[in-house]
C-alpha positions in Angstrom: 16.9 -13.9 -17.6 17.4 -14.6 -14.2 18.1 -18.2 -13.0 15.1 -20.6 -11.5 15.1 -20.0 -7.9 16.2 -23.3 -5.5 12.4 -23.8 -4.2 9.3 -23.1 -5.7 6.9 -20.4 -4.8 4.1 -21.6 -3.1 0.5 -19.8 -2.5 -1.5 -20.6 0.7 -5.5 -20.5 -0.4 -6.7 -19.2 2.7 -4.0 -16.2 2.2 -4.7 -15.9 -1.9 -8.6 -15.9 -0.8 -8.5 -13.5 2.2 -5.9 -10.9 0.2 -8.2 -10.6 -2.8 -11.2 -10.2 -0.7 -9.6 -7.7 0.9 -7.8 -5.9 -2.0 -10.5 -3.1 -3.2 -11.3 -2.6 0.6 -7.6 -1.7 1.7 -7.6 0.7 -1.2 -10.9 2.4 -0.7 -9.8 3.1 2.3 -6.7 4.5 1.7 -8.3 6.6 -1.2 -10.7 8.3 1.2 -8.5 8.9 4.1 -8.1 12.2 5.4 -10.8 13.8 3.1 -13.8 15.3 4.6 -15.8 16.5 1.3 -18.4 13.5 0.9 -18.9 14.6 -2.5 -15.3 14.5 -3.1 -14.8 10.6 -2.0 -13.8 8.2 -4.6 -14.8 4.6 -3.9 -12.5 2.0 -6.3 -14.2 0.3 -8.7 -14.6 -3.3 -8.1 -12.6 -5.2 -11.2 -14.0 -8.7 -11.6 -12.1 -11.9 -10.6 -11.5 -14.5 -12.8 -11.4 -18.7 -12.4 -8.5 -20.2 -12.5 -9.8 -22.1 -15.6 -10.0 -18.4 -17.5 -6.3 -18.3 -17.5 -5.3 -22.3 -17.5 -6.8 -22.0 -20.8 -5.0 -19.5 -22.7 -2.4 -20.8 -25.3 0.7 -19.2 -23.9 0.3 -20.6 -20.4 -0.4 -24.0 -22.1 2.7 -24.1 -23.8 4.6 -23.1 -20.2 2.6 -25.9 -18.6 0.7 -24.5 -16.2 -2.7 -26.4 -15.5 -5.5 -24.6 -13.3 -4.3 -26.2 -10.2 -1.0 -24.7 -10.6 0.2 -22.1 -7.0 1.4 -20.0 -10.1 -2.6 -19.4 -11.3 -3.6 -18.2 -8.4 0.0 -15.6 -8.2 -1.5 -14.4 -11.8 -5.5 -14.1 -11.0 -4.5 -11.4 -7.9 -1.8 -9.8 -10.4 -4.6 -9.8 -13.0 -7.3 -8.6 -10.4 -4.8 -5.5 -10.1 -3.9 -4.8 -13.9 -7.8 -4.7 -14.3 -8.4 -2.4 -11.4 -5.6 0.0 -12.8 -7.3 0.3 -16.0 -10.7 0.7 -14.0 -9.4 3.9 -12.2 -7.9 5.1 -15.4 -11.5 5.2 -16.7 -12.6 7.2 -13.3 -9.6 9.7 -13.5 -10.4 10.6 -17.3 -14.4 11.1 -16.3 -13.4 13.2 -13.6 -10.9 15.3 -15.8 -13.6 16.1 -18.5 -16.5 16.6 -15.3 -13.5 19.3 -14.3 -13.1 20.8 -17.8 -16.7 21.1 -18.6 -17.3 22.3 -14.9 -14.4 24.6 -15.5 -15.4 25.8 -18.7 -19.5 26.2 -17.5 -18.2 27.9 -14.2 -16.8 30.8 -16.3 -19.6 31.0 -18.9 -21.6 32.2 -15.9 -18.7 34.4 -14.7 -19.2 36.1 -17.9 -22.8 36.5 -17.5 -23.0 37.8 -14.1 -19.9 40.2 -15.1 -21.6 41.5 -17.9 -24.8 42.0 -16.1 -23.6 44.8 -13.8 -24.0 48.2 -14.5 -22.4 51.4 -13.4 -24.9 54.4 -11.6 -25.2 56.0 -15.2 -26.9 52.6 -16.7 -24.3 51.6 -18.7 -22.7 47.9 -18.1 -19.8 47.7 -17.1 -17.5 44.5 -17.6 -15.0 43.5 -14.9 -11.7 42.7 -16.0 -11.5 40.1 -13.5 -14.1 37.0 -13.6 -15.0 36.3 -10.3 -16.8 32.7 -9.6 -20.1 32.6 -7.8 -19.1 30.6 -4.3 -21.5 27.9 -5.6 -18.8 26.8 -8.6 -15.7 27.5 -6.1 -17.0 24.7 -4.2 -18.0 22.5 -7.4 -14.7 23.3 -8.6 -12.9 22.4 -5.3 -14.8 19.4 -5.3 -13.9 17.6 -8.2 -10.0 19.0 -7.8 -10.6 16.8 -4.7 -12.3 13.6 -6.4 -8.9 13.8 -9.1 -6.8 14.0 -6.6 -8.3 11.3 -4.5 -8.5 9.3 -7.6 -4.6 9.8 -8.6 -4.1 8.7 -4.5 -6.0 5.6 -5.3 -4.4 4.2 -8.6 -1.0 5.5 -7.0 -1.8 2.7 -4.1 -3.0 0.0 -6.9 -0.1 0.6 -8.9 2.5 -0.1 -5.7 0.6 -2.6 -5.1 0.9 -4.6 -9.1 4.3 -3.6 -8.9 4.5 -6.0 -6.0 2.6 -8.4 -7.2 4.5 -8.6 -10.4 7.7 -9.3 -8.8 6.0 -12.2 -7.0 4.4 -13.6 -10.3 7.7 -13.0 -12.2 9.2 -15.1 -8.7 6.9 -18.1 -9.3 7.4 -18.0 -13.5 11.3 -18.1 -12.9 10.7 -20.8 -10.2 8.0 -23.2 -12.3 10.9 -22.4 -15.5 13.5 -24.5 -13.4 11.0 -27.2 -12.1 9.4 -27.7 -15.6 12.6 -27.7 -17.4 14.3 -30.5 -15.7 11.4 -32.9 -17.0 10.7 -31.8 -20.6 12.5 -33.3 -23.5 15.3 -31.4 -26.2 12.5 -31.4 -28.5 9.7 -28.6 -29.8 7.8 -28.5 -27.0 10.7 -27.6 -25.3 11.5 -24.6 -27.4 7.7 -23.7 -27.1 8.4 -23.7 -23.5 11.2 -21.7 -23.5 9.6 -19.0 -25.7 6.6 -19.0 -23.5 9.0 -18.2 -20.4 10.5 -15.7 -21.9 7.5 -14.1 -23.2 5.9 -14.6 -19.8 8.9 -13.4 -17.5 8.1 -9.5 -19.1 5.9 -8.2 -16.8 4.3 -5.3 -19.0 4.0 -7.8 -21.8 2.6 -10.4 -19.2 0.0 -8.0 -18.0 -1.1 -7.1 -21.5 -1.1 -10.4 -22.9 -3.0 -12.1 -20.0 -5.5 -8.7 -19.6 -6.9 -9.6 -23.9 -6.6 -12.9 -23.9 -9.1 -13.3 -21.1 -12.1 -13.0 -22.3 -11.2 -13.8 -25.9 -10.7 -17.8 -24.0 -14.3 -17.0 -22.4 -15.5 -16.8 -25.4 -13.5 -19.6 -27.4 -13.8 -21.9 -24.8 -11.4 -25.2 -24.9 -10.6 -26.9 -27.9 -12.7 -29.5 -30.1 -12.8 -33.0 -28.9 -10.6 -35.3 -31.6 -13.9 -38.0 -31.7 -16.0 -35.2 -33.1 -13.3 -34.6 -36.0 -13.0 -38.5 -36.7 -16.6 -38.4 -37.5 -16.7 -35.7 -40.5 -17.4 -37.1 -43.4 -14.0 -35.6 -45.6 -11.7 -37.0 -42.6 -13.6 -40.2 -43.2 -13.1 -40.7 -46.6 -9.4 -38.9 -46.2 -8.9 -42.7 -43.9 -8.4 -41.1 -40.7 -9.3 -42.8 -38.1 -7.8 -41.9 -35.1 -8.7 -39.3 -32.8 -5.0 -38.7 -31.3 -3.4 -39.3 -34.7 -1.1 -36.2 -35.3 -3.4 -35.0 -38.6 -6.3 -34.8 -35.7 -4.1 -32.9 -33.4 -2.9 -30.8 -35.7 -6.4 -29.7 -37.6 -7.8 -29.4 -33.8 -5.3 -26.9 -32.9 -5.5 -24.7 -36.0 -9.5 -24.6 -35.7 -8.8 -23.8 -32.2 -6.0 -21.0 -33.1 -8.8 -19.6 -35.9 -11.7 -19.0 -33.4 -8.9 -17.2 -31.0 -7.3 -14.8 -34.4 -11.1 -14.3 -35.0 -12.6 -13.5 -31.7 -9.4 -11.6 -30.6 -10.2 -9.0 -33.9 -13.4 -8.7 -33.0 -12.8 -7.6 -29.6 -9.7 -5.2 -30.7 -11.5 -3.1 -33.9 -8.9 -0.3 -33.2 -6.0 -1.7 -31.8 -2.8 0.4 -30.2 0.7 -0.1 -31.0 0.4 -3.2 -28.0 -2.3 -4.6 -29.7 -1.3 -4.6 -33.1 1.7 -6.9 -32.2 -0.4 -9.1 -30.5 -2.9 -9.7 -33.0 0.2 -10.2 -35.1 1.6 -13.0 -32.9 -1.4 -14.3 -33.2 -1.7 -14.1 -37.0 2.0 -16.1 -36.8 0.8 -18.6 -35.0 -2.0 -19.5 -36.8 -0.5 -19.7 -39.9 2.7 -21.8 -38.6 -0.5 -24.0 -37.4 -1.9 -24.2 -40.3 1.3 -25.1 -42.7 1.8 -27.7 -40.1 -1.5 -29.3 -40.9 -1.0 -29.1 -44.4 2.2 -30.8 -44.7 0.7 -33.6 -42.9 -1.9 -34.0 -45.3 0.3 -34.1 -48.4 2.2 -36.5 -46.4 -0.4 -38.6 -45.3 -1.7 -38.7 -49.0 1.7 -39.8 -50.6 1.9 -42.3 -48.3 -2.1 -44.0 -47.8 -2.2 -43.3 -51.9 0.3 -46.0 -52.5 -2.0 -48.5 -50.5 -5.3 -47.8 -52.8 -5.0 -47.0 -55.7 -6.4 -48.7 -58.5 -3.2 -49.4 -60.8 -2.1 -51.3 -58.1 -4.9 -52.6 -56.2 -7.6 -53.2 -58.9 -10.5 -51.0 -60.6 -12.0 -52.1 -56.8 -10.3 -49.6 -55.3 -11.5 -46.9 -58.0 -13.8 -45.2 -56.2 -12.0 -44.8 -52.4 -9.0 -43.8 -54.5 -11.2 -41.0 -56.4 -12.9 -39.9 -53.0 -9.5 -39.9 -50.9 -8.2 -37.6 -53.5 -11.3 -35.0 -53.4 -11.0 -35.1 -49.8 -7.3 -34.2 -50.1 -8.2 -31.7 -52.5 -10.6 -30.0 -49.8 -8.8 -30.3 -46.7 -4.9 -29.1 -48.4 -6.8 -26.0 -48.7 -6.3 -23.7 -46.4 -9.9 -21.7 -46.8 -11.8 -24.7 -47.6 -10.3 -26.7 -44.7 -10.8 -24.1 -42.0 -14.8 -23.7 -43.4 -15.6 -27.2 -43.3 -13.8 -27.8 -39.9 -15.6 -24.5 -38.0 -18.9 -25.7 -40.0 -19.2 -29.2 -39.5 -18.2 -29.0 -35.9 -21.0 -26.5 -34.7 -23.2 -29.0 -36.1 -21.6 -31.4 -34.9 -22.0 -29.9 -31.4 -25.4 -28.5 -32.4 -27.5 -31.0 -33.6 -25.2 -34.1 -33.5 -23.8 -37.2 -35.5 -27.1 -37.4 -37.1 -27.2 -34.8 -39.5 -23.6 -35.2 -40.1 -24.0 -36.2 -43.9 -26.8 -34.0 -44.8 -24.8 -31.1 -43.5 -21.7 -32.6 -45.4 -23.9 -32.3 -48.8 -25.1 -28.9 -48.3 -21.6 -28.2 -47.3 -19.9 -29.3 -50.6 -23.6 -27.3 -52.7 -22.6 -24.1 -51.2 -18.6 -24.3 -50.7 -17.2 -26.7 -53.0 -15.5 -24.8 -56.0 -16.4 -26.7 -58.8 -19.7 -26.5 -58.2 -20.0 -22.9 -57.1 -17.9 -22.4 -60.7 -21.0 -24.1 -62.1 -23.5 -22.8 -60.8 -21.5 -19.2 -62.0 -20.1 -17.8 -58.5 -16.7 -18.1 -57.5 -15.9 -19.5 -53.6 -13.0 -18.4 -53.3 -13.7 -14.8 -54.0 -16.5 -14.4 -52.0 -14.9 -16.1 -48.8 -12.3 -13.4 -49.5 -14.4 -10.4 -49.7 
């Protein structure tokens, strides 16, 4: 990797607003020059422009430290603008290759006809060896050879342009690398921020990465707020009190990793090659997330279990000892935790703190495994079908 640059790169707004307002316009008009079929003109598709906030959110560019307000966000929103109007005109230049075919392929159907329609003086048809087009599908046919070709002009001129783009964004990444580096610690958010870099400095994987992830953070949104998780009712009785305790962080950021993994498969139901080891990263994070959070649960119970429990501290202490360890028993569980975290927060959000512990109960009636194994149905089995 190349070394961080001596200044940073710096983006002007008035620029960064004025070139992406101007963007599609430059290339429409570079698409159409010099044609004079109307019906041949290709107009570029407008590609939608996203906030900075869109992209400050996604996990990658979190772990590189790059907030919303960042001269880098607005280097990757134009670069972004440009991937999407690539794969825009992609779209346009296979329409227009099938239109062609299935003009093509019409075009000499009626060749056929109008071949097999003449007849000789004696009566008898006679087929020409030779299919001539009627002058109607010579110009339909010249037509949309025109549109393709204006359309191959057009992503020619959008591609130069990424390609330009991208060296400017892979500028700024290699120059916010050396500012960012000088200020965080030997630790492991360092080496989350040196995996980010390099994962970011790839252009092709940049694009690709940035492009899904997208509207997958539209979706998820940010992450859950730690005083919402403090009031559950298994964190409660688990003696967690602390919204910015590391157990809080560390269940936040799974739940927040799960409704990524799960909104990213639903977008991608048949993913390519690209895709596939995406959704794969994704997988590894989640599940290095989610071993995190459970070590920190056995560890927090070893410890707080000392403190209460009752051949220690008295038949008093019976009952907070009985429900701290059911508590443990749900939230060590990888299924069960993840459930009663994605649960209990939409109502938390939905309906709020006051039908926390009615939701808790008809949690723990539906979910909880000793009583679905009573009732004769198996949680764990139906969770994984």
């Amino acid at each position: 990797l190349p070394s961080p640059l001596a200044s940073p790169v710096t983006v002007n707004r008035q620029e960064f607003d004025l070139h992406s307002s101007h963007l599609l316009t430059t290339l429409n008009l570079s698409a159409n020059k010099g044609f004079r079929m109307a019906a041949a003109r290709f107009v570029v598709p407008n590609a939608s422009f996203h906030s900075p906030n869109d992209v400050a959110l996604i996990p990658l560019l979190q772990e590189f430290q790059i907030t919303n307000d960042s001269p880098l966000i607005a280097q990757i929103l134009l670069e972004q603008q440009l991937v999407d109007t690539l794969s825009l005109i992609r779209l346009k230049e296979k329409e227009a290759r099938e239109k062609l075919k299935k003009d093509e392929a019409e075009a000499s159907e009626q060749a056929k006809k109008n071949s097999s329609s003449k007849q000789d003086p004696q009566g008898s048809k006679k087929k020409s060896k030779k299919l001539v087009l009627s002058k109607e599908g010579k110009i339909a046919k010249e037509q949309a050879e025109m549109l393709l070709e204006n359309i191959l002009h057009a992503y020619r001129q959008a591609q130069g342009r990424l390609d330009a783009q991208a060296h400017q964004t892979q500028q700024a990444i290699v120059s916010h690398h050396g500012v960012i580096l000088q200020k965080v610690p030997k630790d492991e958010d360092c080496n989350l921020f040196l995996s980010a870099y390099k994962e970011l400095w790839d252009n092709e994987k940049r694009h690709l990465y940035i492009k899904e992830m997208i509207p997958v953070m539209k979706q998820v949104g940010e992450e859950n707020n730690g005083e919402n998780v403090i009031q559950l009712p298994y964190i409660q009785l688990f003696q967690i009190s602390e919204a910015d305790s590391p157990i809080v962080t560390a269940l936040i950021n799974e739940q927040y990793l799960l409704d990524i993994d799960t909104e990213l498969k639903r977008r991608i139901a048949k993913p390519d090659s690209d895709q596939k080891i995406l959704i794969k990263n994704s997988e590894e994070k989640l599940s290095s997330c989610s071993e995190a959070a459970a070590a920190l649960i056995q560890k927090h119970y070893r410890r707080q279990s000392v403190k209460i429990h009752p051949d220690r501290k008295g038949e008093s202490y019976r009952q907070a000892f009985e429900d701290f360890t059911d508590a443990r028993n749900v939230l060590r569980d990888d299924i069960l935790r993840r459930l009663y975290l994605r649960e209990m927060l939409s109502v938390a959000k939905t309906f709020g703190k006051g039908y926390m512990e009615s939701s808790h109960d008809a949690w723990n009636n539906k979910n909880r495994p000793d009583i679905a194994e009573r009732d004769g149905s198996g949680f764990h089995e139906d969770q994984q079908r």
